[in-house]
BABA-833006 format. One record per residue: residue number from 1; residue in one letter; z, x, y of N, C-alpha, C in turn. Coordinates in pm, whole numbers, always signed. Layout:
+-----+------+--------+--------+--------+--------+--------+--------+--------+--------+--------+
|  nr | rest |   n.zz |   n.xx |   n.yy |  ca.zz |  ca.xx |  ca.yy |   c.zz |   c.xx |   c.yy |
+-----+------+--------+--------+--------+--------+--------+--------+--------+--------+--------+
| NUM |    A |      Z |      X |      Y |      Z |      X |      Y |      Z |      X |      Y |
...
+-----+------+--------+--------+--------+--------+--------+--------+--------+--------+--------+
//
This chain:
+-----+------+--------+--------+--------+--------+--------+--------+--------+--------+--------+
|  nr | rest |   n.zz |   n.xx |   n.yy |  ca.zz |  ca.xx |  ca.yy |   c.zz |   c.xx |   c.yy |
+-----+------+--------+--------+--------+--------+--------+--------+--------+--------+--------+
|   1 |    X |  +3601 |   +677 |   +466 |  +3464 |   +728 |   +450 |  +3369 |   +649 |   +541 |
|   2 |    X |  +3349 |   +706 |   +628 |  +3241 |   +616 |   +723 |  +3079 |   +646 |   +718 |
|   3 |    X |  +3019 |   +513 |   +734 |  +2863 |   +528 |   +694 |  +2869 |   +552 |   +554 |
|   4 |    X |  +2923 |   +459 |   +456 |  +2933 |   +493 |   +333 |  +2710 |   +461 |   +280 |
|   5 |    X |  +2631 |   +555 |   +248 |  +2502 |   +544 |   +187 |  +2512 |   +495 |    +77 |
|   6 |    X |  +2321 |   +410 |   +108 |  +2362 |   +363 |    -68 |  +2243 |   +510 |    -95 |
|   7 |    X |  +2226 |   +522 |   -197 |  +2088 |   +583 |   -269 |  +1977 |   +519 |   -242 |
|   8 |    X |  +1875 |   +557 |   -209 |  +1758 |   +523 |   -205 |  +1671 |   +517 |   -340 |
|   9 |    X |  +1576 |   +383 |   -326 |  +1482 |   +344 |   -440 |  +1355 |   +383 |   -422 |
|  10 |    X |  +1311 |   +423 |   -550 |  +1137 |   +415 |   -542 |  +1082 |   +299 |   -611 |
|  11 |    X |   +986 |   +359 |   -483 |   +868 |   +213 |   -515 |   +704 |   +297 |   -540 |
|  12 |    X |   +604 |   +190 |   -606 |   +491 |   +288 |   -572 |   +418 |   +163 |   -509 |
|  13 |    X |   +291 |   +223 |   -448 |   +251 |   +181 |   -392 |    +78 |   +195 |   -379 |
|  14 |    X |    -16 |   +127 |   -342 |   -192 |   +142 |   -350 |   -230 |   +135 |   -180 |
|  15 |    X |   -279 |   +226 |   -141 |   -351 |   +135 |    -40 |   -537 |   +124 |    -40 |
|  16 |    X |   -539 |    +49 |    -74 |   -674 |    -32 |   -144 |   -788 |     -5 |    -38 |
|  17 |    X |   -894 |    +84 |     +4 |  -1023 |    +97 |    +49 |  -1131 |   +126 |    +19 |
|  18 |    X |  -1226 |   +122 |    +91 |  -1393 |    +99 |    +53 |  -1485 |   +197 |   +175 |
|  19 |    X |  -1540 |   +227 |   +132 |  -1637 |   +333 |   +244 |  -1773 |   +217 |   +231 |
|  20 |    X |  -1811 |   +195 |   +364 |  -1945 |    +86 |   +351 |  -2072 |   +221 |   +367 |
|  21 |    X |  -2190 |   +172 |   +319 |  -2306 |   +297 |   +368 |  -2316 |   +335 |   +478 |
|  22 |    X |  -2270 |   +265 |   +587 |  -2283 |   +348 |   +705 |  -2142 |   +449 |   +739 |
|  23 |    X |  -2033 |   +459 |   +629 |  -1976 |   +579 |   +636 |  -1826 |   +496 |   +702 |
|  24 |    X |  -1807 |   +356 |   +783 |  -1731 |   +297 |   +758 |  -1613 |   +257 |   +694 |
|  25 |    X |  -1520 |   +322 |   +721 |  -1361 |   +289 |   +611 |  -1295 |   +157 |   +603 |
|  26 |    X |  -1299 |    +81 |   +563 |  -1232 |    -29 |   +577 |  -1065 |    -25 |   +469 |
|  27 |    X |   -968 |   -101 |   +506 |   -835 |    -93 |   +404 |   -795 |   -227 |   +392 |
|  28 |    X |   -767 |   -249 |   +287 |   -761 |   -371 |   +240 |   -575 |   -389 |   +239 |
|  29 |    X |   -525 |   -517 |   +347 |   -415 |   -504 |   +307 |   -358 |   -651 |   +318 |
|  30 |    X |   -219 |   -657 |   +253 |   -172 |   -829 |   +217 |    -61 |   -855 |   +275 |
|  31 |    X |    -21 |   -993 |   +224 |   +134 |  -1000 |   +327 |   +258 |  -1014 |   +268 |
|  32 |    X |   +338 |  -1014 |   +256 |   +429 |   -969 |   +172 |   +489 |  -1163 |   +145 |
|  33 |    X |   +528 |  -1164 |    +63 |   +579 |  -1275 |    +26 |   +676 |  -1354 |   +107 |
|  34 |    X |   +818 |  -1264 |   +136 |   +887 |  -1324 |   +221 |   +873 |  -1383 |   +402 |
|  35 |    X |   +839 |  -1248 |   +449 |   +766 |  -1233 |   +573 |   +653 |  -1282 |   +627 |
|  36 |    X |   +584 |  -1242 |   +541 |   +448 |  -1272 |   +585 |   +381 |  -1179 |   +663 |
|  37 |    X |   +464 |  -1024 |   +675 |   +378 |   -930 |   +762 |   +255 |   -889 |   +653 |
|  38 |    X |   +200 |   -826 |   +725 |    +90 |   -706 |   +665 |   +177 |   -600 |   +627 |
|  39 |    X |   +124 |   -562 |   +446 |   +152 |   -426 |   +398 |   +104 |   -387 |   +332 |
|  40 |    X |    +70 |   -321 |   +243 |    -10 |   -263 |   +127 |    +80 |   -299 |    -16 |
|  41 |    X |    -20 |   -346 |    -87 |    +65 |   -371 |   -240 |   +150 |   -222 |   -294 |
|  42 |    X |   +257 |   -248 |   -340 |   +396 |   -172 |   -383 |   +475 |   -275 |   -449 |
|  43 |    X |   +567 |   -209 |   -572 |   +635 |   -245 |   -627 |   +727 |   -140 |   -673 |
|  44 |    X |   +824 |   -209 |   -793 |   +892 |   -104 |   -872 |   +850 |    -31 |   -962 |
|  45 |    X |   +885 |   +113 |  -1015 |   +811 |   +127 |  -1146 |   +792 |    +96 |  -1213 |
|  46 |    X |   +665 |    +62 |  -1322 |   +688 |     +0 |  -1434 |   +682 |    +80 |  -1546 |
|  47 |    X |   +747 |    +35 |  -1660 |   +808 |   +126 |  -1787 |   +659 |   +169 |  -1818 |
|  48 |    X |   +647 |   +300 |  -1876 |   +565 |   +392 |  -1941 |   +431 |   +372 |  -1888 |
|  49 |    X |   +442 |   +320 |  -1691 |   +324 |   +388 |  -1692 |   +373 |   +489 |  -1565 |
|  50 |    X |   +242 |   +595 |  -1539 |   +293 |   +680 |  -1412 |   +261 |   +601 |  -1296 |
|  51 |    X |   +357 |   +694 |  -1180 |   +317 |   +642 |  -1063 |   +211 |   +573 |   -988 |
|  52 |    X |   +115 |   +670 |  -1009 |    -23 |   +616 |  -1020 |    -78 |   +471 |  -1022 |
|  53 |    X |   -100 |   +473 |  -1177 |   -114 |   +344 |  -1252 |     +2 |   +221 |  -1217 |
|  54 |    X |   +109 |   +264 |  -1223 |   +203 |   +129 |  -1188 |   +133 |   +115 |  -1013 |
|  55 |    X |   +107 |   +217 |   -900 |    +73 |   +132 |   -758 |    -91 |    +48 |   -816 |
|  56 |    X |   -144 |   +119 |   -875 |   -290 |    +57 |   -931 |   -277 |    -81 |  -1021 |
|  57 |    X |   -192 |   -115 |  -1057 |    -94 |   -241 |  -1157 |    -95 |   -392 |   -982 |
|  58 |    X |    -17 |   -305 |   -935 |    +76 |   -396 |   -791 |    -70 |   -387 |   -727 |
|  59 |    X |   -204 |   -268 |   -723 |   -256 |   -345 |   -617 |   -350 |   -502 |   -665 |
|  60 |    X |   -365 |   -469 |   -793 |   -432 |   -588 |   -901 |   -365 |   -735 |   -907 |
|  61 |    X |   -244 |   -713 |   -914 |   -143 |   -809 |   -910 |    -89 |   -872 |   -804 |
|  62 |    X |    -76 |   -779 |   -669 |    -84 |   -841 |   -542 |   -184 |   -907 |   -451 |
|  63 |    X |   -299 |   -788 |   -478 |   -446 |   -789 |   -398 |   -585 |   -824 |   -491 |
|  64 |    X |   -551 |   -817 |   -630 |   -709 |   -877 |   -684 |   -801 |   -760 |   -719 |
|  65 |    X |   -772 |   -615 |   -687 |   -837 |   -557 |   -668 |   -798 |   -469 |   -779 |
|  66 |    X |   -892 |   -339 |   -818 |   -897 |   -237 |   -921 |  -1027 |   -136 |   -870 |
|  67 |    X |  -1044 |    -31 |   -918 |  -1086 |   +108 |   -827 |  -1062 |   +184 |   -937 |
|  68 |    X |  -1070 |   +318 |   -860 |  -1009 |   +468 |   -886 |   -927 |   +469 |   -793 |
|  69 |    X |   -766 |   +579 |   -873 |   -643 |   +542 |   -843 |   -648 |   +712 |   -837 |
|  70 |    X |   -657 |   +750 |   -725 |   -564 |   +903 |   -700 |   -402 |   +894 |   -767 |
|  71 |    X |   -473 |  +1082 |   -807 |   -331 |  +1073 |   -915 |   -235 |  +1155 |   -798 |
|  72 |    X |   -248 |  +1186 |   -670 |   -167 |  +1244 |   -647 |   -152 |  +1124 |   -508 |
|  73 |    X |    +53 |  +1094 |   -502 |    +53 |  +1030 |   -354 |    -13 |  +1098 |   -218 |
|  74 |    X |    -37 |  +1029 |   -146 |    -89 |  +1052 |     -4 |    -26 |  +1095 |   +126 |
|  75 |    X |    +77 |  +1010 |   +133 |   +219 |  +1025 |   +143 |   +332 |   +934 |   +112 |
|  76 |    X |   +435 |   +881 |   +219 |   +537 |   +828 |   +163 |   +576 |   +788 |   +297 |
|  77 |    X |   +644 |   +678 |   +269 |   +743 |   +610 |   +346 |   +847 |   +544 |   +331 |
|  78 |    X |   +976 |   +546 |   +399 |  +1106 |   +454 |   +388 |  +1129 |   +347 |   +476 |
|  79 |    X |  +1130 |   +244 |   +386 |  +1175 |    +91 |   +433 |  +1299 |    +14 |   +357 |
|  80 |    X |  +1345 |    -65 |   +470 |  +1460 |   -115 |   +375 |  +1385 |   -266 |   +315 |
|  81 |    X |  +1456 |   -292 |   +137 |  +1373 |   -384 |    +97 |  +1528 |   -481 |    +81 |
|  82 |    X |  +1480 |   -569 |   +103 |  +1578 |   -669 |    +99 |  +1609 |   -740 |    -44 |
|  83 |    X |  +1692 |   -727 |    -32 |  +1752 |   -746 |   -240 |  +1785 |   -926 |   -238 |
|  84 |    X |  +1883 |   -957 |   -155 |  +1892 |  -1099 |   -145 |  +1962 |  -1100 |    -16 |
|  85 |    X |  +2016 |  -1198 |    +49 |  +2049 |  -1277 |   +178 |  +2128 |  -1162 |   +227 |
|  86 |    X |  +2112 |  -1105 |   +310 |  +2220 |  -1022 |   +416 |  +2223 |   -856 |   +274 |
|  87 |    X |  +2105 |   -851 |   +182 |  +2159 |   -668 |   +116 |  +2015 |   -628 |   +130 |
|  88 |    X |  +2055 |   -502 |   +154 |  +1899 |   -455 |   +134 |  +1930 |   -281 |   +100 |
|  89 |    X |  +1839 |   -264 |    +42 |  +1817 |   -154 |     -6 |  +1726 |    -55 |    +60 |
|  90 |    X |  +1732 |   +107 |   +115 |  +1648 |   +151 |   +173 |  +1559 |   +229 |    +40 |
|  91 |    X |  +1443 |   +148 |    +49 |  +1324 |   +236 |    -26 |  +1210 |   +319 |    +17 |
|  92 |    X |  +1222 |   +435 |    -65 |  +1099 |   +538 |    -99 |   +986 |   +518 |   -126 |
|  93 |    X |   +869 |   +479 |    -74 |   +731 |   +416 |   -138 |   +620 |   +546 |   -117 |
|  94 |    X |   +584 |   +582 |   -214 |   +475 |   +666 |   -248 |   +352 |   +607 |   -260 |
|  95 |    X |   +256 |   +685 |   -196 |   +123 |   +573 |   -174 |    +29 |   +661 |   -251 |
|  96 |    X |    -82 |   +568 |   -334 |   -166 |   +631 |   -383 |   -302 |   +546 |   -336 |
|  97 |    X |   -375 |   +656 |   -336 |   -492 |   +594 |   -241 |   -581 |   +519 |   -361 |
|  98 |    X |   -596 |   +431 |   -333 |   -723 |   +379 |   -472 |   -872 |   +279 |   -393 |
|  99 |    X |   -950 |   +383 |   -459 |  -1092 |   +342 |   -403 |  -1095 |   +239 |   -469 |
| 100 |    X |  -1145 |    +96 |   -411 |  -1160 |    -47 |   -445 |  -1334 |     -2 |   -558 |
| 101 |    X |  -1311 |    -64 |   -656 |  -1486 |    -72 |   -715 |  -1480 |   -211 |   -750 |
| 102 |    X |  -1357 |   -339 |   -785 |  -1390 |   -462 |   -821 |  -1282 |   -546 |   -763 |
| 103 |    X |  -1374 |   -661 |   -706 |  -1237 |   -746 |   -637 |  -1230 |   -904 |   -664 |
| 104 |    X |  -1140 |   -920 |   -704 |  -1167 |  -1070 |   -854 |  -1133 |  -1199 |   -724 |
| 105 |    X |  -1205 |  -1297 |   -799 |  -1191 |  -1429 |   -689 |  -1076 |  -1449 |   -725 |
| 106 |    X |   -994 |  -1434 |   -849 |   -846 |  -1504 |   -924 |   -765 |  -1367 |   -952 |
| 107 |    X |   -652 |  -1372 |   -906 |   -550 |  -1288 |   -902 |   -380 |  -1312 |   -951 |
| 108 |    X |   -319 |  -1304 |  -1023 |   -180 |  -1325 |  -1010 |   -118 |  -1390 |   -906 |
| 109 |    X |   -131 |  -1300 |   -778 |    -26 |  -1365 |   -674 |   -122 |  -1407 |   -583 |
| 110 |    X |   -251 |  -1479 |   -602 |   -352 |  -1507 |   -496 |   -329 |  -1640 |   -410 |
| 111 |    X |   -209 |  -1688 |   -483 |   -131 |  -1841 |   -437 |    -28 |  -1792 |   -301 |
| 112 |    X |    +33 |  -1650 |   -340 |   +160 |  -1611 |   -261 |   +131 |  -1504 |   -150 |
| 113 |    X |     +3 |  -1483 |   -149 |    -14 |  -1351 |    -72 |   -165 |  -1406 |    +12 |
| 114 |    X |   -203 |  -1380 |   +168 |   -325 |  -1389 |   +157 |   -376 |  -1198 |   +162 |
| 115 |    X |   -492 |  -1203 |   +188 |   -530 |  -1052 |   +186 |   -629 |  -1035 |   +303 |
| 116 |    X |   -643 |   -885 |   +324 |   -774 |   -894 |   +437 |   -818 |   -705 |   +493 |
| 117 |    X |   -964 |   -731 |   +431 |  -1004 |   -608 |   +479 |  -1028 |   -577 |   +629 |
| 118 |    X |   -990 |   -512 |   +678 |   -942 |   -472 |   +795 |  -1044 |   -291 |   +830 |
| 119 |    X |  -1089 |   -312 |   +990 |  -1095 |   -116 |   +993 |   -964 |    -73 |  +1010 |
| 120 |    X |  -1017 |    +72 |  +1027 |   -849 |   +115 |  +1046 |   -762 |    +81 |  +1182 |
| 121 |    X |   -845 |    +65 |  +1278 |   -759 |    +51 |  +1417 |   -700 |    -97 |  +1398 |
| 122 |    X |   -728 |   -189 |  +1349 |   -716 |   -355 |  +1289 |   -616 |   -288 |  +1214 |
| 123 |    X |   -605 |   -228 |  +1122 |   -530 |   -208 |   +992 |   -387 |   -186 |  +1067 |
| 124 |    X |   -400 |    -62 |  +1158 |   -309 |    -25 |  +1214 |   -210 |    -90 |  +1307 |
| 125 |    X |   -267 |   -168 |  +1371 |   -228 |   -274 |  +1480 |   -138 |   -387 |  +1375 |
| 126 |    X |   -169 |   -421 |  +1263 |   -135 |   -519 |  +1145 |     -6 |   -476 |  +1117 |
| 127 |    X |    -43 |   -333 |  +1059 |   +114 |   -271 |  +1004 |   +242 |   -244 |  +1090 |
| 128 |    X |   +335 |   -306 |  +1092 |   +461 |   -316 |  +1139 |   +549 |   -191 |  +1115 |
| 129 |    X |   +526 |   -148 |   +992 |   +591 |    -30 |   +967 |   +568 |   +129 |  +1022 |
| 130 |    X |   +638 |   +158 |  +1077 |   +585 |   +334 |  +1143 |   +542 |   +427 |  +1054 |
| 131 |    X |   +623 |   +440 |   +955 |   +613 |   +528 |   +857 |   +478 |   +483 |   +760 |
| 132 |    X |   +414 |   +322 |   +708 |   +304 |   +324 |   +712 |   +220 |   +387 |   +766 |
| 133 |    X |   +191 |   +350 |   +928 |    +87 |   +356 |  +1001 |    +46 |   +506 |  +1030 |
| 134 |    X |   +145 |   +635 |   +944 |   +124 |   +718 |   +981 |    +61 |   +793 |   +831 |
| 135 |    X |   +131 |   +752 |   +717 |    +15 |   +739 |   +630 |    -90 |   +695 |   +607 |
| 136 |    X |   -119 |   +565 |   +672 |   -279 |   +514 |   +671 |   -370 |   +595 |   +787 |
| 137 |    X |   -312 |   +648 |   +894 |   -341 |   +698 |   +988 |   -431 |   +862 |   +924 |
| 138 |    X |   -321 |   +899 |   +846 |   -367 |  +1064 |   +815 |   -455 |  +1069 |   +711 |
| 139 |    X |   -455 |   +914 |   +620 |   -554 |   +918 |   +502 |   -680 |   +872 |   +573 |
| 140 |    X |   -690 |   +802 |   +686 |   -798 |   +756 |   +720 |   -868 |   +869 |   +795 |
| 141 |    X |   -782 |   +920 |   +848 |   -831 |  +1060 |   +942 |   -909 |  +1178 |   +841 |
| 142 |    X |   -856 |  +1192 |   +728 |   -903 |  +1280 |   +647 |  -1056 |  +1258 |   +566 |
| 143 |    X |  -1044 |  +1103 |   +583 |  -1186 |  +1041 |   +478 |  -1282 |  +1077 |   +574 |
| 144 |    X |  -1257 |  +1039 |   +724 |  -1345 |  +1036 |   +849 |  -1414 |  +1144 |   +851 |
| 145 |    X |  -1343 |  +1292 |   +856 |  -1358 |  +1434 |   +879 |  -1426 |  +1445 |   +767 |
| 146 |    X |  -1385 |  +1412 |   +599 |  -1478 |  +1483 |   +499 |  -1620 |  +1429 |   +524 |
| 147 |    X |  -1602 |  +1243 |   +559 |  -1783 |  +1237 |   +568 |  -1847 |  +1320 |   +691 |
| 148 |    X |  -1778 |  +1319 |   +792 |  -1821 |  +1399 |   +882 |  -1900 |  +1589 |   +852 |
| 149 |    X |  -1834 |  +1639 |   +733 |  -1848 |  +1729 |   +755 |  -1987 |  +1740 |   +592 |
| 150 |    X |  -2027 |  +1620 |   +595 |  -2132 |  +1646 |   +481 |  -2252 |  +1605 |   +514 |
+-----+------+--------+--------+--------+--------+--------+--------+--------+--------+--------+
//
């Protein structure tokens, strides 16, 4: 059997922004623990809550932050997450967009993560991942056009 697959995991995921009054998008994003790249808070599901709420959980717990949490993902992307030394797992991460309304000086992982609001072309340049940059790309594109068109 060659190319034996594993199954793929889900993850959910927040990506945390703010519209300033001059119509401005900014995205708030962190670094991942091991690495240290730029990504948007994601985790695993957590028991009995929805998708949603569990990426709105990870962005609080990663990033400090809490909002309104779109109930529907934005889109999605696959990355492989590394389980331990030499395994990794390819995961499914569903992104839910959540408008930032409070952002706490003290956080859970505010020791393990730094954070940083970013515009989008900054944001983009940050993210390493393709399949990110093309979801932050189409959510940012879409916020742009609705203020545009009001």
């Amino acid at each position: 059997m060659p190319g034996k697959t594993k199954a793929v995991r889900v993850q959910h995921g927040a990506l945390p922004y703010r519209v300033g009054r001059d119509g401005a998008v900014e995205i708030l994003l962190v670094t991942s623990r091991g690495t240290r790249r730029w990504i948007i808070p994601k985790g695993w599901p957590i028991k009995g809550l929805k998708p949603a709420k569990s990426a709105a959980r990870e962005a609080y717990e990663e990033a400090g932050v809490r909002g309104a949490v779109g109930t529907k993902p934005i889109g999605s992307f696959v990355y492989d997450k590394w389980i331990e030394e030499g395994v990794s797992v390819p995961c499914e991460v569903g992104v839910f967009p959540l408008k930032v309304e409070r952002q706490y000086k003290t956080w859970p992982e505010r020791h393990e993560r730094e954070t940083r609001w970013c515009g989008p072309e900054e944001a983009l340049d940050l993210l390493d991942d393709r399949g990110l940059r093309d979801v932050v790309a189409g959510f940012v594109g879409r916020l742009q056009a609705r203020k545009a068109a009001e």
